[in-house]
N, C-alpha and C positions, 0 to 999 in steps of 0.2 A: 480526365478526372470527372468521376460525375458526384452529386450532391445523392445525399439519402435523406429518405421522408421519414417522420416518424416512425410510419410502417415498413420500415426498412426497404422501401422500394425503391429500386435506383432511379436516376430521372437523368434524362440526357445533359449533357454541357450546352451552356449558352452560344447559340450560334453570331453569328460574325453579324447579323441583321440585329440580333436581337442586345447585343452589345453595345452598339452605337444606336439603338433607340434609347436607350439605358444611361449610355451618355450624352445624348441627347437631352432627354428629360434630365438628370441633374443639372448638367448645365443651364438648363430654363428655369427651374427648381433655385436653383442659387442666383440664377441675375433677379429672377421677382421678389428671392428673400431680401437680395441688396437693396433693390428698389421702392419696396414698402417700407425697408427699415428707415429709407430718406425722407418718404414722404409722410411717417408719424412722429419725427423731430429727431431721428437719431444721426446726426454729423457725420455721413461716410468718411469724410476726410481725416476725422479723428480715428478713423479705423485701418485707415491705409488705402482705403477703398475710391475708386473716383465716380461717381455720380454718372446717370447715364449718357450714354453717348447722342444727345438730344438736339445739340446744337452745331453737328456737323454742316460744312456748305454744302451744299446744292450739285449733282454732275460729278466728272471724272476729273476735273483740271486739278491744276497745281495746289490749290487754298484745298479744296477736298482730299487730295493723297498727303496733302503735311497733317493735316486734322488727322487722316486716316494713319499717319506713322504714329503722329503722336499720341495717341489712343493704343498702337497696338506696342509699343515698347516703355510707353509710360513717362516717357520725357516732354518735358513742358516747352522746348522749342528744340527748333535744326539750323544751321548756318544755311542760310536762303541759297548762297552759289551753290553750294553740296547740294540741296533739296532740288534744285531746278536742276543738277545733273543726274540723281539720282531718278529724277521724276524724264526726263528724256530720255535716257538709256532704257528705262524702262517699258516705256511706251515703244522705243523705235524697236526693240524687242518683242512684245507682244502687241497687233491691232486690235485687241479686245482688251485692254487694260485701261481704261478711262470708265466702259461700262463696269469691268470686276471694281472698280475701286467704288462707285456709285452705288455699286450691289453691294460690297462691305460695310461700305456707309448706314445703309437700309441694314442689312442685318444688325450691325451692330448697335440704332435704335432699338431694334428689338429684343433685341438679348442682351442689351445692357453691358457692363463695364468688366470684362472677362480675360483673364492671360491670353496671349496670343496661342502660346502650345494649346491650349485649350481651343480656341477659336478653328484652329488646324484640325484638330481632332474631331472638333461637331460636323467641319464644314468637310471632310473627306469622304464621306458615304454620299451626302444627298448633291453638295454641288463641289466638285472634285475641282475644277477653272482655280474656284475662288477659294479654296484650298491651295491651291499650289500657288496665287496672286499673293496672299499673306504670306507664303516662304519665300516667294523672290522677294517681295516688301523687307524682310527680316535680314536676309539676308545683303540683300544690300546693302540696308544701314548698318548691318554689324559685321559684316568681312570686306564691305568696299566692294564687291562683286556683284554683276551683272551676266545672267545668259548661262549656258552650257558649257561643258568643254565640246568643242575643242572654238566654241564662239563666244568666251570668258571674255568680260571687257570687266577691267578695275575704273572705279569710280571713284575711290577714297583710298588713301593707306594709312595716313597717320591721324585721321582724323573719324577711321572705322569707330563704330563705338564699341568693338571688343576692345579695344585700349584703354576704356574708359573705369575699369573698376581696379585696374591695377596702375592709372597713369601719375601716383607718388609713391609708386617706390620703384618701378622700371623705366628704364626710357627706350623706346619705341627703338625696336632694331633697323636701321634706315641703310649701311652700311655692313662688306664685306669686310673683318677687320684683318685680314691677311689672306693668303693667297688660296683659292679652292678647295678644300676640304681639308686646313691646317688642324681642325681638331683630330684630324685620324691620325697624324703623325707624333711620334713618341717624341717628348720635351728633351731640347739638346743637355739639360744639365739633369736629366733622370737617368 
């Protein structure tokens, strides 16, 4: 598809660089609109908004990757056993995962208080690591999962936080409730 000028001249399509500077820039564009709107009296939090990511800890450890979850999924705490299993699987997984979480730390003072799909999106062109460190991060907390196939290690199941926006009115499937693949077979009184 290409755009036309006033002067009816074609103009090429946005390339793949020039997109992600684009998204880029809004994203910086909207964490400084967030930011200034905090610091001339306007209550992010009455906005839905969370204020910047200013007072993360220090380093890669444990107190920094729960900072670091809770900032990127928006939840205000994690059950600590889960958090130290999520936080080990994930380390004994990648040896560069204490620095990416240090580094998301640092970014995310800088770019302030932003979705995580978004966070994925800015950080996939320039630092690719720490792109992919926020999707095992996500994924983690929200499918229970850790690693690759065919080196998938489960870390949560009932307590994934996919469960969590539907858990009153479903209850978590934990159980087969008859014999391997009973839903294929036609009902004895049909």
């Amino acid at each position: 598809m290409t755009d036309v000028r006033q002067n009816d001249a074609p103009v090429a399509p946005l390339s793949a660089k020039r997109r992600a500077w684009v998204l880029g820039a809004c994203a910086g564009a909207a964490a400084l609109a967030f930011t200034m709107a905090g610091r001339f009296g306007q209550p992010l939090g009455l906005l839905g908004i969370s204020p910047a990511f200013a007072d993360a800890p220090a380093g890669g450890g444990l107190d920094a990757f729960v900072a670091l979850s809770q900032h990127l999924t928006g939840r205000s705490s994690f059950d600590p056993v889960l958090g130290q299993r999520v936080y080990g699987t994930l380390l004994k997984g990648d040896s560069q995962f204490p620095q990416n979480v240090a580094a998301l730390n640092s970014w995310l003072q800088i770019h302030g208080g932003v979705p995580s799909d978004t966070v994925i999106q800015a950080l996939q062109v320039d630092q690719p690591p720490l792109a992919k460190a926020v999707g095992a991060i996500m994924r983690a907390w929200y499918l229970g999962l850790v690693g690759d196939m065919p080196h998938v290690q489960v870390v949560a199941y009932e307590r994934a936080l996919m469960f969590d926006p539907v858990k009153d009115v479903l209850t978590i499937p934990s159980y087969c409730r008859d014999v391997p693949f009973y839903w294929t077979q036609k009902p004895g009184n049909a």
